[in-house]
N, C-alpha and C positions, 0 to 999 in steps of 0.2 A: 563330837556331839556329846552332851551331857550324858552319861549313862543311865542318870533317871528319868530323863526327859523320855530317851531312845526308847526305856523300858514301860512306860506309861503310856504310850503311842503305841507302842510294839503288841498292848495288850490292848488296848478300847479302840484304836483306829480303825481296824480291819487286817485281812491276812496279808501279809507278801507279796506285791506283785511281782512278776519274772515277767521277760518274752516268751511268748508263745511259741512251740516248734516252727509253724507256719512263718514267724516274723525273722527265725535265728538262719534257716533253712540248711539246718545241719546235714543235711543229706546231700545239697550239695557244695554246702560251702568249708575250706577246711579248717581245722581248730586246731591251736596252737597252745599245748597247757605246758606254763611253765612251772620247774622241778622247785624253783625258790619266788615262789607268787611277790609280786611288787606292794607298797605302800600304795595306797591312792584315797583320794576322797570320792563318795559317788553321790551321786542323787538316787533315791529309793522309793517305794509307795510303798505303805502301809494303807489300806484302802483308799481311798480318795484323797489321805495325806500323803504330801513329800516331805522328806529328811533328806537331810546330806550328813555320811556315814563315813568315819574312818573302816577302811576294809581293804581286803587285798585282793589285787587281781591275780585270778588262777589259770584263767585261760581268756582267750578270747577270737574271734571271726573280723572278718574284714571292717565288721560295722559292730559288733556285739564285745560285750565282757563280760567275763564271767567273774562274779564277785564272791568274798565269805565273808561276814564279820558278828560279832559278838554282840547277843544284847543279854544281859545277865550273866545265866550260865549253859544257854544255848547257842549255837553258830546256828548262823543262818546263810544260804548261800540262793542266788540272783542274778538271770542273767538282767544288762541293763544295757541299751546303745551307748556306744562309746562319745558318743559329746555329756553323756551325762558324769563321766570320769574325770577327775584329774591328777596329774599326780604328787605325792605327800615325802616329805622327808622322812625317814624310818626313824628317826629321833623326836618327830613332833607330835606332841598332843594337841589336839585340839579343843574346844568347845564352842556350840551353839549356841 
């Protein structure tokens, strides 16, 4: 995604959506964070706006992932269901 696009959204859309505790059910499901997080693209909300975000996955639940990536000179991180993932070359850029 365009990093100005990302960053213009990032600021007028609304905040960050994540899953809920209640939706990730970390209490009983287990999570699996990896030491060198994957390439991936993901689908995002920004209030009531979707993006699809280069970012990496850090960890993730049977259904869930847990994401970080860049808008400016902030990281931001998310958890998001794992259909909303896919995954990226570590060499590709992309844009929206």
């Amino acid at each position: 995604m365009d990093q100005r696009i990302l960053a213009q959204t990032a600021a007028t859309a609304g905040p960050l959506q994540t899953l809920s505790p209640a939706e990730l059910e970390l209490d009983s499901e287990p999570v699996t964070i990896d030491p060198q997080p994957k390439p991936v693209r993901a689908w995002v909300r920004f209030g009531a706006t979707p993006l699809r975000v280069d970012a990496e996955a850090c960890r993730w639940t049977s259904r869930a992932v847990g994401i970080r990536f860049t808008v400016g000179q902030e990281q931001l991180q998310a958890w998001v269901w794992n259909s909303a993932v896919s995954e990226r070359s570590p060499s590709t850029s992309t844009t929206a």
